[in-house]
C-alpha positions in Angstrom: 24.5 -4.8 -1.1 25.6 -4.8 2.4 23.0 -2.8 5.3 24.8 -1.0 8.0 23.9 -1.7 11.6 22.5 1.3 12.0 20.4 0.9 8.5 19.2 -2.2 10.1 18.3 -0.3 13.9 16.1 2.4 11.0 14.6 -0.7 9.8 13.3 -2.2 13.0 12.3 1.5 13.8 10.0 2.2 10.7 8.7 -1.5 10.8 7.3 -0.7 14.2 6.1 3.2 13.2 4.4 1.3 10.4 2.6 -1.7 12.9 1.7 1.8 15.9 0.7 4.2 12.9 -1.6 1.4 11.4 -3.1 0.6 15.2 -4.2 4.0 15.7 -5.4 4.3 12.1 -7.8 1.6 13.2 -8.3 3.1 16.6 -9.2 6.2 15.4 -11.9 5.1 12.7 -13.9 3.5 15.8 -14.0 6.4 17.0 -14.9 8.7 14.4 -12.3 10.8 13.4 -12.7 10.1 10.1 -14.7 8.6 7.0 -14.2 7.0 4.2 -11.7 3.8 4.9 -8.3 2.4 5.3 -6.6 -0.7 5.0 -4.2 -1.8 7.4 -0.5 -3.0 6.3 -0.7 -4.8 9.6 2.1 -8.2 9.4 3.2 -6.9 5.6 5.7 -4.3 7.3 8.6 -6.8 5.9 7.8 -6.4 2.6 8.0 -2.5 2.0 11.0 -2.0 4.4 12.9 -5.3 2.7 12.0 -3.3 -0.7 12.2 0.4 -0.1 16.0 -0.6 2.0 17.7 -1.2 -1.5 16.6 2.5 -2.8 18.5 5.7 -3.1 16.4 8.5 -2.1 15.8 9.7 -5.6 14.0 6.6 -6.3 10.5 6.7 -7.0 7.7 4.6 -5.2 4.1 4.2 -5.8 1.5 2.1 -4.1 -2.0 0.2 -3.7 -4.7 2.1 -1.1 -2.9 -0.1 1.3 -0.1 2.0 1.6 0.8 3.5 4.7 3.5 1.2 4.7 5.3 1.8 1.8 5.0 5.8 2.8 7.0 5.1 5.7 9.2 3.1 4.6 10.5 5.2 1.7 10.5 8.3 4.7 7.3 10.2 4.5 6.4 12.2 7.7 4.0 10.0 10.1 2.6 13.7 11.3 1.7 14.7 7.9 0.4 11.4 7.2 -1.8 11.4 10.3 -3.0 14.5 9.7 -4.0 13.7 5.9 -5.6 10.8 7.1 -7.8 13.1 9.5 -8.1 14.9 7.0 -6.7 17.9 8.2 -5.2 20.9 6.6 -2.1 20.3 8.2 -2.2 16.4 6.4 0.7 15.8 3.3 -2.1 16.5 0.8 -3.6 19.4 2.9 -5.7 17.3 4.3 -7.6 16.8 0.5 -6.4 13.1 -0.4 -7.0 10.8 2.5 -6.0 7.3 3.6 -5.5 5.8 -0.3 -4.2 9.4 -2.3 -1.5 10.2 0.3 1.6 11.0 -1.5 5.2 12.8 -0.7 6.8 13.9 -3.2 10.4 14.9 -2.0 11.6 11.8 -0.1 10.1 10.1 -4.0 6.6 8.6 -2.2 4.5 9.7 -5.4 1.7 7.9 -3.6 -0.9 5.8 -3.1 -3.6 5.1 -5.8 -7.3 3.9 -4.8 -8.3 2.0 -8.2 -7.0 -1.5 -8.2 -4.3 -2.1 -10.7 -4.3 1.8 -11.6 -0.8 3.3 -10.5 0.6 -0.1 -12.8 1.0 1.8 -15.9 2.0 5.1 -14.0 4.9 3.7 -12.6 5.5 2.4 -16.2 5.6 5.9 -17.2 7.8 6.9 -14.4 10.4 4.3 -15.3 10.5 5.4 -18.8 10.7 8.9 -17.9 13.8 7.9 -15.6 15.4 5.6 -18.9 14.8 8.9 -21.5 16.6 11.2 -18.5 18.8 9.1 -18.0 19.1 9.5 -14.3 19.7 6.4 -13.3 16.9 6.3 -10.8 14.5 3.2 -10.6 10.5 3.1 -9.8 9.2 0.5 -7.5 5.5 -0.2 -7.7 3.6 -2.0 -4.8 0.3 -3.8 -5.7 -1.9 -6.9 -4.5 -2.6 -10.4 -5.8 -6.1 -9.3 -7.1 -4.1 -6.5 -9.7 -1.8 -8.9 -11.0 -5.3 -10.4 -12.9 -6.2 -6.9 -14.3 -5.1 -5.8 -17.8 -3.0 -3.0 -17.3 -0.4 -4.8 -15.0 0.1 -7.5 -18.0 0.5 -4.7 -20.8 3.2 -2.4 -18.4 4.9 -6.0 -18.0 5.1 -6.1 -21.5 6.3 -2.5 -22.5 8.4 -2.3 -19.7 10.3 -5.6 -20.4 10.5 -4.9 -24.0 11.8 -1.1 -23.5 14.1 -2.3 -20.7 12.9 0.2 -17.9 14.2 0.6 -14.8 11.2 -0.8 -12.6 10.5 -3.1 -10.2 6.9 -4.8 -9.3 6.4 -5.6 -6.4 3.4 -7.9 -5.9 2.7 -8.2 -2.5 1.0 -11.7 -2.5 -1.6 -11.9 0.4 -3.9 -14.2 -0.2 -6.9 -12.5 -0.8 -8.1 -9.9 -2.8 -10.8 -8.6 -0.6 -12.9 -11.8 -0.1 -11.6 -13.9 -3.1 -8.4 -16.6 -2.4 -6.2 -16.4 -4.8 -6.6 -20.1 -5.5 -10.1 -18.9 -7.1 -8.8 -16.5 -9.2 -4.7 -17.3 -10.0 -4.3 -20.7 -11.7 -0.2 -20.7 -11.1 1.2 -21.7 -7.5 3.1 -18.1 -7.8 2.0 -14.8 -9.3 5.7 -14.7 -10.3 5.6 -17.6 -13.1 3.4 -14.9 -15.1 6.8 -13.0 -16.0 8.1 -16.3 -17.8 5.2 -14.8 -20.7 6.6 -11.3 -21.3 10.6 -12.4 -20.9 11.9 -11.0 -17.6 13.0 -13.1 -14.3 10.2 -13.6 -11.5 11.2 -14.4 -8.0 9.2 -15.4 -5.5 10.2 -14.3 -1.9 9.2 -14.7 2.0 7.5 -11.6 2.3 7.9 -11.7 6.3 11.6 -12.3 5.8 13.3 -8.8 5.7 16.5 -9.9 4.7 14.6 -12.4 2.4 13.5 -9.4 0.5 16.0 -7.3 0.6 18.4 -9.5 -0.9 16.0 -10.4 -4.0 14.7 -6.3 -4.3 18.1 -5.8 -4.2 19.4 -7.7 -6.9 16.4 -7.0 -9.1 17.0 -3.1 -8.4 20.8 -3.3 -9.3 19.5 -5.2 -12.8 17.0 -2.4 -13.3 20.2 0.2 -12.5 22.1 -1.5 -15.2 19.3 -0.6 -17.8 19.0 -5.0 -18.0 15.2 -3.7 -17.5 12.6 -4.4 -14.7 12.0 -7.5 -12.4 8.1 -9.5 -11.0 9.4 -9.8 -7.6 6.4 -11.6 -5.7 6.4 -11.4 -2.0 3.9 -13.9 0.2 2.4 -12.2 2.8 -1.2 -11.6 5.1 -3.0 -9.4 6.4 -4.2 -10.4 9.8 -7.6 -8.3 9.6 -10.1 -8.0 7.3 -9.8 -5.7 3.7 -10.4 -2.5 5.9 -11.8 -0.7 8.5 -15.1 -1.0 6.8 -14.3 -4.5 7.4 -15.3 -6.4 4.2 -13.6 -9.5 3.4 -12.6 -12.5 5.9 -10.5 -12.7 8.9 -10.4 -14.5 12.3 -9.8 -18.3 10.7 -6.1 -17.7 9.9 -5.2 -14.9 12.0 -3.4 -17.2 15.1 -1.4 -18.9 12.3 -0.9 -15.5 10.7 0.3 -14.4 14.0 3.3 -17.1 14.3 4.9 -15.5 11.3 4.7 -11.6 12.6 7.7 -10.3 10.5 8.4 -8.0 13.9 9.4 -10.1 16.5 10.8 -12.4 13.1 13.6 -9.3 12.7 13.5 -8.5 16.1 15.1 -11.9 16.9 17.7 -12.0 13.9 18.8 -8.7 14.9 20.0 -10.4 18.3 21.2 -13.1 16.5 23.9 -10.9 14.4 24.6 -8.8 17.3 23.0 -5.9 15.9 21.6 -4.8 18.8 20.8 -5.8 22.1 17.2 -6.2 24.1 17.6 -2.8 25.9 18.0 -1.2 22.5 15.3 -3.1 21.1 13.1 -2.0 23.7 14.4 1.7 23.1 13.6 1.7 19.7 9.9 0.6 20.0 9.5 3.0 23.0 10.7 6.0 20.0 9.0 4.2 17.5 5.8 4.7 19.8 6.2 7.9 21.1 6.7 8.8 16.8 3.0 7.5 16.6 1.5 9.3 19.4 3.0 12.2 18.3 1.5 11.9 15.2 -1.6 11.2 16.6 -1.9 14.1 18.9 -0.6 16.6 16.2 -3.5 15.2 14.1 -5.9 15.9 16.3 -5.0 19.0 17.2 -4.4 20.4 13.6 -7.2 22.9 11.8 -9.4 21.4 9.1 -8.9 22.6 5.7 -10.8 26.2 5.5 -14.0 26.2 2.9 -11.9 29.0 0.5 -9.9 25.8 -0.1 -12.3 23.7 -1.9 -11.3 24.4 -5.4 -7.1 25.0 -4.8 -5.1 22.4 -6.1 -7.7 21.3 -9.0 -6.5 20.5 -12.3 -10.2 20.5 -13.6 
């Protein structure tokens, strides 16, 4: 697979709407807009947009509470996303969901999933649904190093491999799983040896290395598109803060070594190297990439909360 110039420019673009959306998600929890949590994607931008670049738009992706990221970079709206986080009626999920049950359904963002380890087996699901329909669409699931030690992400490894679906895990290795390292809790060097068990290929990956992971998502999507079945694609990463905005879990003693590796300025600089672009576009792009954020900000803010009549729409119970 061979990105386009201007696939590359949309790239850069999102990784920065990703790094400004999670900023003011941040921001805007100091100052009380909202309750509950989030969890920045903050220096993991790489990883979604490396992974989410190889996929057609009927391509399914779900993800961990930490992903804002993954919504953007498989095209969700930053104004609806904004607004759902503010929990407005005007948000994606009508303002019901919140920072970790966003979801959006028609650019194939079936969303984000608060219980650690708990969208595994859905995606499994999704992958066999896309093998008996034969659409050749493939399901990419995003979790952390603390669900590759639950139960449920060992048994989809093992249906999934042995019925050949067309899904790709994506373990975005970084480091900690809240306040555990995962040399306490993961007794392999890579989360990705654990596929040798269940019979399907495990790569690990640079996850601050677009083209790093876009190569090996794309070679592992193109396997699952061939109904050869799914792939354990491992991608070390960090988060430069702590687990949330609730701030549990450590930060501070890595975060200037963290900070040499920022996958931004990373791309930024091997877009100039190809010629891709030049430093006025860059700057360009990050100005649009800003003004995208403030935007969604300001419509946020602005929009209605959801009216009380609404409480008990949209149940299933």
């Amino acid at each position: 697979m061979t990105l386009s110039d201007e696939q590359q420019i949309e790239a850069l673009r999102r990784m920065w709407q990703i790094r400004f959306f999670e900023e003011a998600a941040i921001r805007l929890y100091g100052e009380g807009r909202y309750r509950g949590s989030t969890h920045p994607y903050i220096a993991q931008e790489a990883t979604a947009l490396g992974v989410c670049a190889t996929l057609r738009p009927t391509d399914q992706v779900l993800a961990t509470y930490r992903g804002h990221g993954a919504a953007i970079a498989k095209g969700a709206d930053p104004r609806g996303m904004m607004a759902e986080l503010l929990g407005k009626a005007t948000g994606m999920c009508k303002g019901k969901g919140g920072s970790m049950h966003m979801s959006q359904t028609d650019v194939g963002f079936l969303g984000c999933n608060a219980i650690v380890a708990g969208h595994i087996p859905i995606a499994g699901g999704v992958a066999l649904a896309q093998k008996l329909d034969d659409t050749g669409a493939v399901t990419a699931v995003f979790f952390g190093d603390g669900a590759s030690c639950e139960g449920v992400f060992y048994e989809t490894l093992n249906m999934a491999t042995l019925w050949k679906l067309p899904l790709l895990f994506v373990v975005e290795n970084n480091e900690y799983a809240i306040s555990t390292h995962v040399s306490e809790s993961i007794s392999v060097p890579n989360i990705s040896m654990r596929a040798q068990g269940f019979g399907l290929p495990g790569v690990t990956v640079d996850g601050r290395d677009f083209y790093a992971v876009y190569d090996a998502a794309g070679e592992a999507v193109a396997r699952a598109r061939r109904g050869d079945g799914p792939t354990l694609l491992e991608a070390k990463t960090v988060r430069w803060g702590r687990h949330s905005a609730v701030a549990a879990g450590p930060a501070g003693a890595n975060i200037d070594k963290w900070k040499l590796t920022d996958p931004i300025p990373r791309f930024k600089q091997e877009l100039l190297q190809r010629g891709v672009v030049s430093e006025a576009q860059i700057s360009d792009i990050e100005r649009d990439a800003k003004a995208t954020i403030d935007d969604a900000v300001a419509f946020a803010i602005e929009s209605p909360y959801p009216e009380l009549s609404e409480l008990q729409t949209d149940m299933y119970a």
